[in-house]
N, C-alpha and C positions, 0 to 999 in steps of 0.2 A: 588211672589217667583221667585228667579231667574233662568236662563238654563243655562245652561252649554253641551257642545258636549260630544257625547260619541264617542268610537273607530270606530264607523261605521258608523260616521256624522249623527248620529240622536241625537235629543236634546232631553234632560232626565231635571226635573226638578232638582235644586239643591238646597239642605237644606242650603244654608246658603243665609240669606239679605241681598239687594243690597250693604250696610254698610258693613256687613263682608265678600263679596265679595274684596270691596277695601283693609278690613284690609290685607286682603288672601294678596290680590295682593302686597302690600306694604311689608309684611313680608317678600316676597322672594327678597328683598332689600338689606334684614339685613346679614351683614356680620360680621366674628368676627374680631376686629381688632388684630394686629401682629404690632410685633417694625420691623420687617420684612420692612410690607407693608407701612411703613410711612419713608420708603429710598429714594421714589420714590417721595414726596410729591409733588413737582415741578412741576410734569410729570401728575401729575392726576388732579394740580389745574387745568392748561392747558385744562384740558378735560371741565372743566365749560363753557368755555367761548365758546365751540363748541355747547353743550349743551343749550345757550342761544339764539343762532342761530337758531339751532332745534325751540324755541317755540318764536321766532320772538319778544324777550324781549330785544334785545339789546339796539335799542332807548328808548322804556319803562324806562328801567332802569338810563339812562341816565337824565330823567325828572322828578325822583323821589327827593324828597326832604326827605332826610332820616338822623335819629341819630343814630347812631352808636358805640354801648357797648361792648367792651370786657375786662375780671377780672378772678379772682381768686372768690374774693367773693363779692358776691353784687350787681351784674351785673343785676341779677332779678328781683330784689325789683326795682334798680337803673331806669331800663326799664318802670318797672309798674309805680311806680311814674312818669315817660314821659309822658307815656301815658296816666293816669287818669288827670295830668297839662291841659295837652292841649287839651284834649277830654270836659272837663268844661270852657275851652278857647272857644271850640264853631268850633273846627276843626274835622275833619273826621278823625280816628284814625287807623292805625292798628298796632299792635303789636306782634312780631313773639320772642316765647321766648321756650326755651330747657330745662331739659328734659318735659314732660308731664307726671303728676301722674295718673292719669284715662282713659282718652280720647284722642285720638293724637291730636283731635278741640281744645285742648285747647292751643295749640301753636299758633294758628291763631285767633288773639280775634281781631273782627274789630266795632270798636266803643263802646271798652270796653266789649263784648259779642262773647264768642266761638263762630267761626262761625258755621251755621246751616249744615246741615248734607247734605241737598239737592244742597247747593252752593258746599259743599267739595265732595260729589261725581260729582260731575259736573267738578270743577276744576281740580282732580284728573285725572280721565280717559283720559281728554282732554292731560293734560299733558303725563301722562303713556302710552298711545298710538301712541302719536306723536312720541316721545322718542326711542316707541320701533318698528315701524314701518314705519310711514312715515315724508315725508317731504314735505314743502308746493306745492312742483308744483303736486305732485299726491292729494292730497288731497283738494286742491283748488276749482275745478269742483264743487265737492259735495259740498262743505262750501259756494260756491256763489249760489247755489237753496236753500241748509236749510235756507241763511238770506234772499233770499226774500220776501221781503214783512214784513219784521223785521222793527222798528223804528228806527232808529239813535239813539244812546244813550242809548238803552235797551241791557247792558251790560250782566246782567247775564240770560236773552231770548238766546242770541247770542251764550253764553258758553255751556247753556243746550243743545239748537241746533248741537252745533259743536262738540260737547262731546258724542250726541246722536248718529250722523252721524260717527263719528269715531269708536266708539263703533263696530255698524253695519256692516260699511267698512273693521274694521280688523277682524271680526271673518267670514263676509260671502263672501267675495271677494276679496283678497290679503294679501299673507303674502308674505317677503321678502329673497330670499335668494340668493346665488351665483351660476352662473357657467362659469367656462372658465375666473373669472376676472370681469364678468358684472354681476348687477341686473337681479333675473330672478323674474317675474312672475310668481305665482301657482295660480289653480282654486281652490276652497272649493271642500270636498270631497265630497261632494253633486253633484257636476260636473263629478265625477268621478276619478276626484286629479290627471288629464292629464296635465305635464307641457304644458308651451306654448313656445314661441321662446324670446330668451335674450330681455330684453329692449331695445332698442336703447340709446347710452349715447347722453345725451343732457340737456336740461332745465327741462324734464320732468320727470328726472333721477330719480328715489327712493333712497333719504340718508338715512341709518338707523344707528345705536350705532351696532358696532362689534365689532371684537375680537381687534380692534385697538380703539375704543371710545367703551367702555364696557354701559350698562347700570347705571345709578347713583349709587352710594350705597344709602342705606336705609338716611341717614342724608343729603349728598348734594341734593339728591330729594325733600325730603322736604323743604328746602331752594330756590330751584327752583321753587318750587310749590307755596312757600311763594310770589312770586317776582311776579311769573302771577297773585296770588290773588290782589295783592299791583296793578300793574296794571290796571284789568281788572274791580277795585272793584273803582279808580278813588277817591282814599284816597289823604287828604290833606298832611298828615307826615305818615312816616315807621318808628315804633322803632325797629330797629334789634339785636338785644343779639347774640353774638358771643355761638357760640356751644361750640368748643373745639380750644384751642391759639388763633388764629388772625390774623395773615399771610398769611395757605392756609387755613383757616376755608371757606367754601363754600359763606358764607354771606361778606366777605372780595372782590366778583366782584364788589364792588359797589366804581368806581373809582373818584366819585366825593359828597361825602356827606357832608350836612351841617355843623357838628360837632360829635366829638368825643369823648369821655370818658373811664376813665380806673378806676374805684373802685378798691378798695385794692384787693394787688397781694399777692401769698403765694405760699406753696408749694402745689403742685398737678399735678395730669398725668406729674410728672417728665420723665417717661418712654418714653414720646411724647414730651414737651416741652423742656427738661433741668433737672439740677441738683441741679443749682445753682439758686436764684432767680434772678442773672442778665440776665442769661439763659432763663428763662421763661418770664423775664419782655421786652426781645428782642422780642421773638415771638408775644407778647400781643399789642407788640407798631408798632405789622407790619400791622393795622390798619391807621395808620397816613397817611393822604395824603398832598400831597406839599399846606402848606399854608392853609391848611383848621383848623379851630382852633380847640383846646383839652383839655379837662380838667381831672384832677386826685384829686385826695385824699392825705394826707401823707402817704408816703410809708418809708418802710424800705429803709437807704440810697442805698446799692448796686443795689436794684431796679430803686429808683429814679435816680441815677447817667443816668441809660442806658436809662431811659425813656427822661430825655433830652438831652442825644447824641444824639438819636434817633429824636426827635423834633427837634433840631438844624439842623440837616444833611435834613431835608424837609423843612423848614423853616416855621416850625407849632409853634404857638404859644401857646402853654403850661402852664397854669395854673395854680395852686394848689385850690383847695376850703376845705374850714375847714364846719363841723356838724351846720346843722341846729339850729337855736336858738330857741329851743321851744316857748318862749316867742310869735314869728312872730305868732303861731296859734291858738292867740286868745284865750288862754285856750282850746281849744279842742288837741287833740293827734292825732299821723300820725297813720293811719289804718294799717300797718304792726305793729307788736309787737315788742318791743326791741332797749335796747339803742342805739345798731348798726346801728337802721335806720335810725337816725339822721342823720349822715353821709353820706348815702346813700342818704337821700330826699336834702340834701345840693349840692351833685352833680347833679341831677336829677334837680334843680333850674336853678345849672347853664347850664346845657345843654339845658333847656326849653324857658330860658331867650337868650340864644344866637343864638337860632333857630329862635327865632318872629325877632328880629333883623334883621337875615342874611336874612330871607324871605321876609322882609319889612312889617310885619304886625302887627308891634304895635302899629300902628295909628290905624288900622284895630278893634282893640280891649280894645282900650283906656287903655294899659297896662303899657305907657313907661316912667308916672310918678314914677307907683307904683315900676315898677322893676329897675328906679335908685335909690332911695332910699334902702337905707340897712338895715331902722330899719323898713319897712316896707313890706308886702306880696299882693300882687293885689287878691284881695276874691277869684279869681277864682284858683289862685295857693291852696290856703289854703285849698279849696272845694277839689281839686284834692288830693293833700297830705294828708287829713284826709279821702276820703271815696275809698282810694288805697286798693284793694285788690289779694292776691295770695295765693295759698292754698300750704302748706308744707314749708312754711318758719314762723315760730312761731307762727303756728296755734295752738289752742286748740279746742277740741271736745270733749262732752258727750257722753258715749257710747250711742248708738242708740237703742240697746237691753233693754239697762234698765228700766226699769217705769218712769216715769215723774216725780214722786211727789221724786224717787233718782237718777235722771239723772247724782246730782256732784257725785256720790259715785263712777264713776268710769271715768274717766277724761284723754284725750289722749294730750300729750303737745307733737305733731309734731315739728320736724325740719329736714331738711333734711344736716344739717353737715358734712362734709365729710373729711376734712381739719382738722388738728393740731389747726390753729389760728379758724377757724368757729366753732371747736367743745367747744374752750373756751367761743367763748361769746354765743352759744348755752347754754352751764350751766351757764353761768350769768344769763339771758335772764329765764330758767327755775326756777333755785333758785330765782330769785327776784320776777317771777310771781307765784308761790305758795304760797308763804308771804302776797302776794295781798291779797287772799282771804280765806287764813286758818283761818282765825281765825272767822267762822262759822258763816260769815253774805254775802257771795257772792251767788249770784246762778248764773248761763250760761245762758243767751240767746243768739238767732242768731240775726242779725242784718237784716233788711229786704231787700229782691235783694240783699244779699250778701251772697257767699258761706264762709267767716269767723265766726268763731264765738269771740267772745269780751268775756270780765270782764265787767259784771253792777251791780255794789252794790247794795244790797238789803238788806235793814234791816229785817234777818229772826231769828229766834232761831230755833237752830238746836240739840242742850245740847251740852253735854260735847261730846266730839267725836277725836279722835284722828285719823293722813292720814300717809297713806306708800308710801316713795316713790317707784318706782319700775323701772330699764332699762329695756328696750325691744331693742334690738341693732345689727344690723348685718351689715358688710361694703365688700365691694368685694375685692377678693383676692390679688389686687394690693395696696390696701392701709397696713400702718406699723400696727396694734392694741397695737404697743408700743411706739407710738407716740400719738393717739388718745386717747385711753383710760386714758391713767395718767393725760392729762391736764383735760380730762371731769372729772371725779374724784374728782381732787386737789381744781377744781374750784368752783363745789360742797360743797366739805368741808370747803372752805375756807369763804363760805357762811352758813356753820352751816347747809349745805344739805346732807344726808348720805342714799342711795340706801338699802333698808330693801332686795333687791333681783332683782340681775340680769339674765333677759333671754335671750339668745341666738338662732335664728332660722335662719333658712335658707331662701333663696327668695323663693318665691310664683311664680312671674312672670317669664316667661324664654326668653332670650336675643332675640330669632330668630323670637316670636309671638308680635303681636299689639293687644292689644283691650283681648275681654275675651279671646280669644284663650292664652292667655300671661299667665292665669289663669291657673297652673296644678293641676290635682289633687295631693292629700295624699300619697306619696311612702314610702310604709314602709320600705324602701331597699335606702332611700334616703340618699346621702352620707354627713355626720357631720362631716366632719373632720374637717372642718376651723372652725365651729360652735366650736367643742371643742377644737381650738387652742384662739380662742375671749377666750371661757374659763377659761383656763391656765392663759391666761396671767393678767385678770382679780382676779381670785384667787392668784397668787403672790403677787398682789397690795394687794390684803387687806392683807396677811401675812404680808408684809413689812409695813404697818400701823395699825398695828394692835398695840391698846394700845394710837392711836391717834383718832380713829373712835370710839366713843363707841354706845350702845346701836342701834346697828343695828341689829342683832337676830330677828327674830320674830316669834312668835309661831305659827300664825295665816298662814304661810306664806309654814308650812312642814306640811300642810295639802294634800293628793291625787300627793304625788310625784311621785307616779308611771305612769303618763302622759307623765314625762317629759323620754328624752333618758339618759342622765346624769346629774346627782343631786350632788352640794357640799352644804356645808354650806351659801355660799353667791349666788351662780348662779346654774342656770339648761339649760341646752340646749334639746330645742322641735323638734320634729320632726316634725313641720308645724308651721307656722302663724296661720292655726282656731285650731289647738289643743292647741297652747299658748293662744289665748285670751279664748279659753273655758276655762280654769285651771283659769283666772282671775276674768270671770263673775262668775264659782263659788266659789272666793273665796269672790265676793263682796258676794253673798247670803247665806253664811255660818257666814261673818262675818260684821253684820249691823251695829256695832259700830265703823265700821273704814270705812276712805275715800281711794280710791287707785288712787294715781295718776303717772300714766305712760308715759317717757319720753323718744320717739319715736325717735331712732336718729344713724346717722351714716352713711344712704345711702338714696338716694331719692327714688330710686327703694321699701324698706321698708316700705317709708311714703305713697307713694304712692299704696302700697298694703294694709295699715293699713285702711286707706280712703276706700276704692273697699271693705272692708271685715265690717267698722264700719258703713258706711255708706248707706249701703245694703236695 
């Protein structure tokens, strides 16, 4: 159990776990963003590179051997594919990727496995403390007794120790503050919280983040955090995924990386990036560094145009790479789902293949036959590309409620969509994997060490049995839902796929918590407005097609609508996430001769609450 001070410096136990301690801490990070605050970008990127000072990462960084992704769409998979290549190459891996559906560990996956909880509170605090209080000459003392007697080379002993020791130091013997212009010294209030006399300025001086170098926000910290892991953890390659643009995105300190990548660009956070996709394909290409090489996708011309002015003007050499040829894997399939990842695992090749080069290690790994040839894959490329995994990019799930012996009866086809072009081949991707296996001989299982679940054909009889599709949908307030919706829709139908009923809720998680705290409960006072604006516009659409969609109705489907807050003929908006998926599971146990498969899409924040509530 953890302590915590109370107002009269006595320590009181406190309910929450050293784990939700950090999320506590990390929380008060989060800030909400403003087109305001993003005037200033210039000014705040600046603040990084002070910040790396603070945690004595600035040579670190300089030794890193890092690839470097930033996209519109794709960028995830793009990454994951890096890293599962070269992790089955026989290299020490880590991979720092945005947003996280569960667990913030899961942005830090270092040799393919979230890191452990014990090394993230370790790395954490060392970081968050330093940050928020001291700087190496005050804290040095302490850190040169904690590593005595430490072995050389016992990295995370050294982090624990230093992390432990910092801990101790900022709550029971120094905090930082001003008077007169200098650092002063306080005692803990167990001293009786008698200041003492200013510091002297010198070598010994206390830096700390103030009202002129603010604390991180909630996203550059993590990125930060990511960089000491990458460091401290003495990984071979960093695959970094750009968060948000590319320019000042926090992972953009990195002034010297192997190579580069840009998967397809589109519209999105125009409100941040642009308007135009020249606009947005300028910030995305403020990645590129002088003469470090790059590769992209075909892009929409106005994109392409500016991505090589942009490569010309550094004198990067720029690419194009075209979709993996399924053929290279042997008959086996790339472990993400969906025609799109072709594309994606084709960039991820060549970023993978121009890394062992620039590193000099494909003597190293007897690779440099196989990756000049074109009509061939080095086994261990193929190993990596088939057993890739990432949760909420065209995952499916069995509800976890349900019995075994009808685990498909009720079936989650995550995507996390968010985009006009992602939300098209999200309904490709759904519509062509339903086909798969409707016709009443597939059943689900999970693949073992993997948190995906796959299609494995199984010859079962199941009888006759007829499946509803169903949306489950909600996107946040700055996206169009009349841009969104019509392609999801169009693409649907255009596949002979038609929505028996769409639901609309609201997020579960709230912007300012990590971890369960992000978890709200049930407000019945909860505000639906946007909910019933998805609505509207949804309902339109099917007015205005109506007469081209048939046989969507369902009778099975205007059972217990008094769950829902607002009920039309094709959609209802809930007043939660678990009271929409209750109204589902009991619509599977009301009605056993139908399969309901639900296609989870719009926002990652959704998929990733869908997971935390089906996964339970």
């Amino acid at each position: 159990m953890a302590e915590q001070e109370c107002g009269n410096g006595s320590l009181k136990a406190s309910s929450l776990t050293p784990y939700e301690e950090v999320l506590d801490a990390l929380s008060s990070l989060i800030t909400r963003r403003t087109c305001a605050a993003s005037s200033n970008k210039e000014e705040k990127f600046s603040h990084l590179f002070e910040y790396l000072k603070m945690l004595d990462l600035e040579e670190p960084i300089t030794n890193m051997k890092i690839i470097h992704v930033a996209g519109t769409k794709g960028k995830g998979s793009t990454c994951t594919f890096a890293e599962s290549i070269l992790r089955n190459c026989g290299f020490r891996t880590v991979l720092f990727t945005s947003p996280h559906l569960i667990d913030v560990r899961e942005r830090f996956r270092l040799d393919g496995m979230d890191i452990c909880k014990e090394k993230f509170l370790a790395y954490f605090w060392w970081c968050y403390d330093r940050l928020k209080t001291f700087e190496v000459g005050l804290m040095s003392p302490c850190m040169n007794i904690a590593l005595t007697g430490i072995p050389s080379g016992d990295t995370y002993l050294s982090i624990v120790l230093l992390a432990f020791v910092g801990r101790i130091a900022s709550k029971m013997v120094w905090t930082c503050g001003k008077k007169n212009g200098s650092p002063v010294r306080r005692v803990d209030e167990m001293e009786g919280g008698q200041e003492t006399q200013p510091m002297p300025r010198g070598g010994s001086e206390v830096e700390k983040t103030d009202d002129n170098i603010p604390m991180p926000p909630y996203s550059r910290f993590l990125a930060l955090l990511a960089f000491k892991i990458f460091a401290d953890e003495q990984v071979d390659v960093a695959i970094m995924e750009v968060g948000l643009g590319g320019k000042y995105d926090a992972t953009n300190v990195v002034r010297e990386p192997v190579v580069c990548g840009i998967p397809s660009l589109g519209y999105d956070h125009m409100e941040i990036l642009g308007n135009t996709l020249g606009e947005i394909a300028g910030v995305k290409a403020g990645i590129f560094k002088d003469k470090i090489p790059a590769f992209t996708v075909p892009q929409p011309d106005e994109a392409m145009r500016v991505l090589e002015e942009k490569a010309s003007q550094l004198n990067v050499p720029l690419q194009v790479v075209t979709p993996l040829d399924p053929r290279l894997l042997n008959g086996l399939t790339l472990g993400l789902e969906g025609e799109h990842q072709y594309l994606n695992a084709g960039l991820a090749v060549a970023l993978c293949s121009t890394w062992l080069k620039r590193t000099g290690h494909l003597g190293d790994t007897n690779l440099e036959q196989s990756i000049s040839s074109k009509n061939t894959l080095p086994e261990q490329f193929v190993k990596g590309l088939t057993s890739a995994s990432l949760q909420g990019r065209a995952q499916i799930v069995p509800d976890q409620l349900i019995n075994n012996d009808r685990s498909n009866d009720l079936v989650f086809f995550l995507d996390g969509a968010h985009s006009p072009e992602s939300m098209e081949v999200c309904a490709r991707w759904f519509s062509l994997s339903i086909k798969e296996y409707n016709p009443d001989q597939t059943l689900f299982n999970q693949q073992p060490d993997s948190s995906k679940f796959s299609l494995e054909v199984v010859k079962m009889h199941h009888g006759d049995r007829k499946s509803a599709q169903i949306l489950l949908f909600n996107c946040l307030t700055v996206r169009d839902p009349d841009l969104l919706l019509p392609r999801l829709m169009k693409t649907c139908a255009d596949h002979g796929v038609y929505f028996k009923k769409a639901l609309f809720v609201p997020s579960v998680s709230v912007y300012n918590k990590v971890g369960s705290q992000a978890i709200t409960p049930v407000d019945s006072n909860v505000d639906l407005s946007w909910q019933l604006t998805l609505q509207r516009v949804w309902e339109n659409l099917m007015q205005v097609n109506k007469g081209k969609i048939t046989d969507v109705a369902s009778e099975e489907l205007k059972e217990d609508m008094e769950m829902s807050a607002s009920n039309c003929e094709h959609s209802a908006v809930f007043p939660s996430l678990p009271v929409a998926l209750k109204w589902l599971r009991d619509r599977v146990q009301q009605n056993q001769s139908v399969r309901f498969q639900v296609l989870v899409t719009g926002s990652l924040h959704l998929v990733g609450d869908v997971l935390k509530l089906v996964k339970k």
